[in-house]
C-alpha positions in Angstrom: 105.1 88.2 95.5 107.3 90.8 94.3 106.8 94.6 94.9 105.3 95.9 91.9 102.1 92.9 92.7 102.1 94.3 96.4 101.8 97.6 94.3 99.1 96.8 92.1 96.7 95.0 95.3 96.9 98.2 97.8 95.8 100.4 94.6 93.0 98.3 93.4 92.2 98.6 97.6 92.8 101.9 97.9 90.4 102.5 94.9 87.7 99.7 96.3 88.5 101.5 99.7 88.7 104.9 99.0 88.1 105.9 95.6 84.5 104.9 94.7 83.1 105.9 98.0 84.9 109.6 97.3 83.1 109.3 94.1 79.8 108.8 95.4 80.5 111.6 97.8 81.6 114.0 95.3 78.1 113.4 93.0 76.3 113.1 96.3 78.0 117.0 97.6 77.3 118.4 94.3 73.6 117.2 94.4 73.2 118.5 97.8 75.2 122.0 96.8 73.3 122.5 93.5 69.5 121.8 95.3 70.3 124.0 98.4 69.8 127.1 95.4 66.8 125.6 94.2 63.6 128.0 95.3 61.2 125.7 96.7 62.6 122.2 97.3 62.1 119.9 99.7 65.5 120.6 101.5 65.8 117.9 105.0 69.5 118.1 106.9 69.0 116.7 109.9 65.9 118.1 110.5 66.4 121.2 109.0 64.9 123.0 105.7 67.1 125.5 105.7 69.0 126.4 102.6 72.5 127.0 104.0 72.5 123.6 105.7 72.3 122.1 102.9 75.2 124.3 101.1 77.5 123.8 104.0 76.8 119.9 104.1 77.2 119.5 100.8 80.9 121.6 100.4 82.0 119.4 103.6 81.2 116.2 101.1 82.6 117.9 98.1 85.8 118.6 100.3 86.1 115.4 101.8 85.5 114.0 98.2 88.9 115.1 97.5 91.0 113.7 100.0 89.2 110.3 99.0 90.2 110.5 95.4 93.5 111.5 96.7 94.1 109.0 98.4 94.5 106.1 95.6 96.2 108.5 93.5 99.2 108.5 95.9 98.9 104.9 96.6 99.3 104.5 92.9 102.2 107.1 92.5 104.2 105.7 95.4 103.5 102.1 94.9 103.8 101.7 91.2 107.1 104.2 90.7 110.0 103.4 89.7 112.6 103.4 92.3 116.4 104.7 91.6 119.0 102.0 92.1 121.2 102.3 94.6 124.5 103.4 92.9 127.5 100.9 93.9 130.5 103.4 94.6 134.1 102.1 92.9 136.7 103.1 94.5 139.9 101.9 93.1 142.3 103.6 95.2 143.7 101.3 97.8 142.2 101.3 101.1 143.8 103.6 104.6 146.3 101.6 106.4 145.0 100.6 110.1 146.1 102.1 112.9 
């Protein structure tokens, strides 16, 4: 297997992974942010019904949501670039006599 198929498997993992669950996190955070300003729902974190639970739970998810879409992104960008040759240096000038 050559390096740009090892690429192409740890990003499709990385998005499986990493990726759809930071998805479902960031819809889930956003949920959770936009009902803690709702007046009168039913608001359950752990027990509690209070409001700012809910906002600080769901900026945590929205936060954490980040770094999970992050992640395949970078496994993308450093798997799949390009990498420079390495530049052969050609030196025609004879070499240094031993000593």
């Amino acid at each position: 297997m050559n390096n740009k198929n090892t690429g192409l498997i740890a990003t499709i993992a990385a998005v499986v992974l990493c990726g759809c669950p930071g998805l479902f996190m960031c819809f889930f955070g956003a949920i959770s942010t936009f009902v803690s300003f709702v007046p009168g729902a039913d608001i359950n974190v752990g027990g509690s019904s209070d409001p700012a639970s809910a906002t600080a739970m769901g900026f945590v998810f929205l936060c954490l949501s980040v770094i999970f879409i992050a992640i395949p992104v970078a496994v993308g960008f450093f798997m799949l670039r390009k990498k420079p040759e390495a530049a052969i240096i050609s030196n025609d000038e004879p070499l240094p006599p031993a000593s």
